[in-house]
KOLKOL-851482 format. One record per residue: residue in three letters; x, y, z of N, C-alpha, C in turn. Coordinates in nm, 4 decimals, padded with zeros to 6 digits. Layout:
BEGIN
- ALA:X:Y:Z:X:Y:Z:X:Y:Z;
...
END
This chain:
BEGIN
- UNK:04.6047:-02.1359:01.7837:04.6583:-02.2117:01.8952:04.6910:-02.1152:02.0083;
- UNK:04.7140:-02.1438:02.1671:04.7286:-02.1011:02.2176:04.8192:-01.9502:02.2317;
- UNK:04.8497:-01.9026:02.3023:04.9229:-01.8119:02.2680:05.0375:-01.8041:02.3794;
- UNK:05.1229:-01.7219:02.4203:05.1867:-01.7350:02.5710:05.0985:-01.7093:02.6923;
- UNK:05.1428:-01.7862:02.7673:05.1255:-01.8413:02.8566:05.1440:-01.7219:02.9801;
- UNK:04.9493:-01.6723:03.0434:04.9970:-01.5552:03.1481:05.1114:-01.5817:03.2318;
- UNK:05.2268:-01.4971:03.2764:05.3518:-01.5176:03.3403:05.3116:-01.4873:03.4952;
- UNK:05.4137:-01.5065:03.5655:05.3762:-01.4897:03.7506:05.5260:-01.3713:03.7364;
- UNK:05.4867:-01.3280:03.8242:05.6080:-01.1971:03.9134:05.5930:-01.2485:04.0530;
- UNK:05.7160:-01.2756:04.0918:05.7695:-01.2729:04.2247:05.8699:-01.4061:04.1783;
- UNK:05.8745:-01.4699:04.3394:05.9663:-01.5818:04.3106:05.8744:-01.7255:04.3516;
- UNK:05.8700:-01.8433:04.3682:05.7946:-01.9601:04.3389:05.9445:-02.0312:04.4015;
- UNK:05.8204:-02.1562:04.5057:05.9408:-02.2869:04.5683:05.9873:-02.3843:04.4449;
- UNK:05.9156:-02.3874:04.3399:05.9753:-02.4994:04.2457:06.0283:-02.4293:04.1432;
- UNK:06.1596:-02.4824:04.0526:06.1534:-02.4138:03.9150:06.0968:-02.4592:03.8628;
- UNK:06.1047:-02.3781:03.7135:06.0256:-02.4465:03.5956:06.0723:-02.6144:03.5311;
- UNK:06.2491:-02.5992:03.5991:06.2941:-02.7497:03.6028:06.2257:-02.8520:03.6957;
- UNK:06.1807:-02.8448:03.7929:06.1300:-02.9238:03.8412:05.9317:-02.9479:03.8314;
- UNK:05.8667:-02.8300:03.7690:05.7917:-02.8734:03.7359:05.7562:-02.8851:03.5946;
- UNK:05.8653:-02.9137:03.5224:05.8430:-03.0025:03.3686:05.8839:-03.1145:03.4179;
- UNK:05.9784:-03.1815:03.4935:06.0008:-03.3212:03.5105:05.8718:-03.3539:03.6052;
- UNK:05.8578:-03.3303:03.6993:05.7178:-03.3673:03.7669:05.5848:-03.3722:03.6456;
- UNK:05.6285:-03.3056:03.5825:05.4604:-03.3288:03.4927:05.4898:-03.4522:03.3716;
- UNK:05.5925:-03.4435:03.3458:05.6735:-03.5793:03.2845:05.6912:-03.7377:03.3994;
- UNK:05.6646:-03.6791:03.4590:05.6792:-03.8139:03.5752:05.5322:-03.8632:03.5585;
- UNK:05.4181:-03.7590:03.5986:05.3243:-03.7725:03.5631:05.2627:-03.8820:03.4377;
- UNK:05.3623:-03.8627:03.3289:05.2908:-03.9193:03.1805:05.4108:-03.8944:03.1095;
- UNK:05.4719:-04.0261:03.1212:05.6141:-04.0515:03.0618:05.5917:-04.0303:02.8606;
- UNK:05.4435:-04.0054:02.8445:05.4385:-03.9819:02.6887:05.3873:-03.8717:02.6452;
- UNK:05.3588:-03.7697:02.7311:05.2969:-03.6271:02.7214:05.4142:-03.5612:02.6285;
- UNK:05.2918:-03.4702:02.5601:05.3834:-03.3780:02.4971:05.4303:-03.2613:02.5337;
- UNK:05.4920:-03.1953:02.4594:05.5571:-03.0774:02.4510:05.4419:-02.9778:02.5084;
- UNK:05.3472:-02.9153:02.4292:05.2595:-02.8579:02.3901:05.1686:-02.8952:02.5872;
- UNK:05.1376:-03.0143:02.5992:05.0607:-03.0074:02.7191:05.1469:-02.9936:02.8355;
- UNK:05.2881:-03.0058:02.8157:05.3686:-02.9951:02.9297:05.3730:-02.8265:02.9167;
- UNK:05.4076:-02.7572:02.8594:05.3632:-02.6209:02.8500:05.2232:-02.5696:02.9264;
- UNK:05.1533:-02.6233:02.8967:04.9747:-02.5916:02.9384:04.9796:-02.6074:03.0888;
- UNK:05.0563:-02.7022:03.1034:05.0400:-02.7260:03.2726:05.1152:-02.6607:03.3599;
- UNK:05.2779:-02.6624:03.2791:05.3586:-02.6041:03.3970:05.3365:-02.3890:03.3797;
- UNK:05.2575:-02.3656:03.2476:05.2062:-02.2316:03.2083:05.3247:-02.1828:03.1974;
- UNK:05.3850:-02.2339:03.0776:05.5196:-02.1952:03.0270:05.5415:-02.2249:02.8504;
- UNK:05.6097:-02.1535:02.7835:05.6111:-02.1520:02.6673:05.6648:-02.2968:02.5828;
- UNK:05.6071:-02.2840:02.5121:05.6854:-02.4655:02.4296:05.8402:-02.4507:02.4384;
- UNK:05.8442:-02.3045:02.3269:06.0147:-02.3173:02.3743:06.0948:-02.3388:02.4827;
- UNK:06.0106:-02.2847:02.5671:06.1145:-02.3034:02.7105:06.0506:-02.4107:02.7885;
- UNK:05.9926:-02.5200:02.7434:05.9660:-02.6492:02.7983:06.0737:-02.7391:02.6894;
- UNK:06.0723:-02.6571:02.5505:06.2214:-02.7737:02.4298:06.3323:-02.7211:02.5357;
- UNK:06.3322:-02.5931:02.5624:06.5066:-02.5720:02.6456:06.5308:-02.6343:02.7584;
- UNK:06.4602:-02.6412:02.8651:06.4303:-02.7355:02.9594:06.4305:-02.8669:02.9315;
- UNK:06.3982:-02.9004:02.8994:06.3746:-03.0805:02.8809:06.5651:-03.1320:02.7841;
- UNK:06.5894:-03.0361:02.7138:06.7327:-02.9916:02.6714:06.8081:-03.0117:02.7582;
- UNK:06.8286:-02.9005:02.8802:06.9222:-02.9515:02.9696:06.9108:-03.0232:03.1027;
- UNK:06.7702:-03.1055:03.0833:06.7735:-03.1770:03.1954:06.8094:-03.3337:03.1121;
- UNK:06.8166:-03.3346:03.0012:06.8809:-03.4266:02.8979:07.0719:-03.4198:02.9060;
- UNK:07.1145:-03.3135:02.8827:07.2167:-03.2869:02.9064:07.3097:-03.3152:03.0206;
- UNK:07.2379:-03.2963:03.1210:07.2615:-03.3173:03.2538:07.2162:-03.4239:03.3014;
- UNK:07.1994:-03.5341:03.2373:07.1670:-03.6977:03.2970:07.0351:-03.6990:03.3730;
- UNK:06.9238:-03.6543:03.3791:06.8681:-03.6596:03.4429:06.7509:-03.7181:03.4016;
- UNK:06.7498:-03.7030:03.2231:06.5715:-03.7731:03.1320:06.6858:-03.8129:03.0385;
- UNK:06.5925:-03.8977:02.9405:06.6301:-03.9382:02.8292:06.4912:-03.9699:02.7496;
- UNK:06.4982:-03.9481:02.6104:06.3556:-04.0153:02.5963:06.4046:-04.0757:02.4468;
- UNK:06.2987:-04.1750:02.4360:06.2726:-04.2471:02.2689:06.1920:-04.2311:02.1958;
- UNK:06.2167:-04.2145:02.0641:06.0432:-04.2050:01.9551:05.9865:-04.3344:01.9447;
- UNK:05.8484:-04.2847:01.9332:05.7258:-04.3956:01.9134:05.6918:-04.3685:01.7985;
- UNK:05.7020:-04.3654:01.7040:05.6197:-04.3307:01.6110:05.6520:-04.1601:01.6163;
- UNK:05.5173:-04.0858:01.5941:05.6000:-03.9708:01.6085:05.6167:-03.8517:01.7387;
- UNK:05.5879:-03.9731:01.8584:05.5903:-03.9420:01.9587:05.7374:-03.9288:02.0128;
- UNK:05.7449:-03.8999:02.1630:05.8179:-03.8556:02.2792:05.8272:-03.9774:02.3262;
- UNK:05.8483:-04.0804:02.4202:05.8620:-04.1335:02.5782:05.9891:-04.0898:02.6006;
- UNK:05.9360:-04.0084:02.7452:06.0440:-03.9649:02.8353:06.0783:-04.0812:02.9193;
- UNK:06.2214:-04.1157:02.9862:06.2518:-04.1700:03.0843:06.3453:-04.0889:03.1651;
- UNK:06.2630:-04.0776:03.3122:06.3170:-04.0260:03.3941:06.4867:-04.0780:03.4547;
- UNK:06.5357:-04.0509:03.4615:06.6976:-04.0949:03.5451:06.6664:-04.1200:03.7068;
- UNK:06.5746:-04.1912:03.7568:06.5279:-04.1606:03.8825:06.6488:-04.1561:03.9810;
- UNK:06.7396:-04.2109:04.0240:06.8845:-04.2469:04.1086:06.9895:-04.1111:04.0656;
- UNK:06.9661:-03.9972:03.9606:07.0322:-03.8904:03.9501:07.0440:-03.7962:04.0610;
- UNK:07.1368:-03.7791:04.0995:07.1367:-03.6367:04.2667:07.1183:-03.5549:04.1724;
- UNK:07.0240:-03.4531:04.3010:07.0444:-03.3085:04.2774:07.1247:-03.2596:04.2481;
- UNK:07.1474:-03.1253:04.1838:07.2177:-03.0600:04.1381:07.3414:-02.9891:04.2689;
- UNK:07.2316:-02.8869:04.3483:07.2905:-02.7941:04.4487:07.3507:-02.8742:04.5607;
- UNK:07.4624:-02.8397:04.6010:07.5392:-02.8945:04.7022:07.4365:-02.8435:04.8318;
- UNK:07.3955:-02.8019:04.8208:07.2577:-02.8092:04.9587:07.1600:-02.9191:05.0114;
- UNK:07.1928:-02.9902:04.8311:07.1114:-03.1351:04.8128:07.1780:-03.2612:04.8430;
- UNK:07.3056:-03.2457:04.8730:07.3662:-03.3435:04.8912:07.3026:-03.4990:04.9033;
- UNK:07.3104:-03.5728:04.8247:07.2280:-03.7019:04.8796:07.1116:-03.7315:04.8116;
- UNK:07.0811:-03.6042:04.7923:06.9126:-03.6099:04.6841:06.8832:-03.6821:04.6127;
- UNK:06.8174:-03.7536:04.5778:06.8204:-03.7813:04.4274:06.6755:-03.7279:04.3599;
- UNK:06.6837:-03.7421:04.2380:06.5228:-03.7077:04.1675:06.4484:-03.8154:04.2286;
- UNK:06.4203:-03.8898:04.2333:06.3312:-04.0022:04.2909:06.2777:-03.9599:04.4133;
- UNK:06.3504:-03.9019:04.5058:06.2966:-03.8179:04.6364:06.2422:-03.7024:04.5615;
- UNK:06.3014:-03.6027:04.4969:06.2197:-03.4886:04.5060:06.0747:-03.5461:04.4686;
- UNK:06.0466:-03.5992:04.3730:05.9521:-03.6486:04.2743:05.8472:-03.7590:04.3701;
- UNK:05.9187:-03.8129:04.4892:05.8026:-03.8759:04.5889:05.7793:-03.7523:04.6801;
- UNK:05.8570:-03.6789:04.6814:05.7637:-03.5359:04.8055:05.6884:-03.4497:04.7172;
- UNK:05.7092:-03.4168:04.5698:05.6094:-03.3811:04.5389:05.4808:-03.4666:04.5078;
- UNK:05.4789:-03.5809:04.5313:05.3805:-03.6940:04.5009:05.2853:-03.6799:04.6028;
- UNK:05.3588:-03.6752:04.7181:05.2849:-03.6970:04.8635:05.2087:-03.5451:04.8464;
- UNK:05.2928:-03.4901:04.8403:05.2334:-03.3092:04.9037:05.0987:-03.3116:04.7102;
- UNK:05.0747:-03.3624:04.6591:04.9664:-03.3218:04.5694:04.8827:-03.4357:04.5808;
- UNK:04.8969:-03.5669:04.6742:04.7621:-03.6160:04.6878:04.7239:-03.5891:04.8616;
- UNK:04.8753:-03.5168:04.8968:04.7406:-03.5280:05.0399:04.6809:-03.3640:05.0106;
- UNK:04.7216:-03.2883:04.9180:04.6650:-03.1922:04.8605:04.4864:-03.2040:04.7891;
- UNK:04.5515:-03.3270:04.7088:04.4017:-03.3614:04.6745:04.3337:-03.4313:04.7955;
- UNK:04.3790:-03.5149:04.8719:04.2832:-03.5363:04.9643:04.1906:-03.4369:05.0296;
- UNK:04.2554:-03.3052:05.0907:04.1998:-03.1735:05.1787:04.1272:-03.1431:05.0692;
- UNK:04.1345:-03.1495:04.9162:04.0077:-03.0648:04.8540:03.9471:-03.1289:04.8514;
- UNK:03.9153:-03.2676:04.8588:03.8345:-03.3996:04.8519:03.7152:-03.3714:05.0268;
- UNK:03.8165:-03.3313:05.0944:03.7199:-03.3034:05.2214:03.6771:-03.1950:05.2404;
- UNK:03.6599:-03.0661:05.1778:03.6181:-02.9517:05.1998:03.4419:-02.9620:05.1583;
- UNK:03.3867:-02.8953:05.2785:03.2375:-02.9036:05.2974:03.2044:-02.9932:05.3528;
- UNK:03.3173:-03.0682:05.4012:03.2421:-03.2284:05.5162:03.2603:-03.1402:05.6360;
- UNK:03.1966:-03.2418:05.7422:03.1627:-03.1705:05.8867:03.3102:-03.2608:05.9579;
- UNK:03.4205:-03.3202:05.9036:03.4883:-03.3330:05.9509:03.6249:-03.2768:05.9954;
- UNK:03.6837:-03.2428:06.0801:03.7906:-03.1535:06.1319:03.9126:-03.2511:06.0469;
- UNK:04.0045:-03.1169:05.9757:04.0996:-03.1543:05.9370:04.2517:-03.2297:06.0177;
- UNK:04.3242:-03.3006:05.9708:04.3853:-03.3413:06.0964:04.5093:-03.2523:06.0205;
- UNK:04.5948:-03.2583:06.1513:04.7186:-03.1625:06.1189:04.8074:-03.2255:06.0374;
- UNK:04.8872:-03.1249:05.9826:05.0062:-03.1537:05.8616:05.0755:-03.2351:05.9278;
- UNK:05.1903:-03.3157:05.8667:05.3026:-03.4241:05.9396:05.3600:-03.3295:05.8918;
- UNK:05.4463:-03.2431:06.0233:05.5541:-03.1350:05.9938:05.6851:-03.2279:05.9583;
- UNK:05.6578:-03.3982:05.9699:05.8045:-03.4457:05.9424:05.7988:-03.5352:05.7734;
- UNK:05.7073:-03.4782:05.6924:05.6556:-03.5195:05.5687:05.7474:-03.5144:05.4841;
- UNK:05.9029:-03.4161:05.4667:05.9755:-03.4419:05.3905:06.1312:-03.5273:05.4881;
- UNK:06.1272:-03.5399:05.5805:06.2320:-03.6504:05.6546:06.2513:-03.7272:05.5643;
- UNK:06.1677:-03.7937:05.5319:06.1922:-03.8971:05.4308:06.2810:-03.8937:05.2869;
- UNK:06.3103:-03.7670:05.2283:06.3883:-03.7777:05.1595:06.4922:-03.7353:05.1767;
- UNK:06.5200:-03.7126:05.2984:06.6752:-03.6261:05.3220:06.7382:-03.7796:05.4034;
- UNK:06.8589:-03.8074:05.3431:06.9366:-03.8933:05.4068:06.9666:-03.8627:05.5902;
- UNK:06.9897:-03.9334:05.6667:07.0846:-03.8990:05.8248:07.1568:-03.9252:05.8328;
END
């Protein structure tokens, strides 16, 4: 079976908390093992993760048989008082937006059509006024 997972050096905009719940948002019945594969992080530290985002109100999940379903806490705020207002449900629609208009631009690469510019106001939407 796999083995660990090549690591990154430096620092990265998401943690590894936010991209195990994003890949769980993804597929409320994924496992352990593929949530690892994706976010390129070890099983254990996708069980410790998913641990204290359990802990901290934020998932909950039920057995199927001898499965997982995760349920997200969508209406949970952020953690950091920087977030004031947040909730997971926003982070989890700006990362939604920013990976299909992501997939859209790879969807158009090699057309003869000019890209149109970013909406610099693409995360407004989840910050309260």
């Amino acid at each position: 079976m796999g083995g660990v997972p090549e690591g990154h050096s430096g620092w990265t905009f998401l943690t590894n908390h936010a991209r195990v719940l994003a890949s769980i948002a993804d597929d409320p019945g994924t496992r352990i093992r593929d949530i690892a594969a994706r976010c390129r992080l070890t099983e254990r530290a996708v069980q410790k993760i998913i641990s204290d985002l359990e802990q901290s109100g934020y998932l909950t999940h039920t057995r199927q048989g001898r499965s997982n379903v995760y349920r997200i806490e969508q209406g949970t705020a952020l953690r950091h008082p920087a977030d004031a207002g947040l909730t997971v449900s926003g982070l989890l629609a700006a990362l939604d937006r920013h990976e299909s208009s992501h997939e859209t631009r790879a969807g158009h690469q090699g057309s003869d059509r000019a890209e149109e510019p970013a909406d610099d106001d693409s995360m407004a939407a989840t910050r309260p006024v």
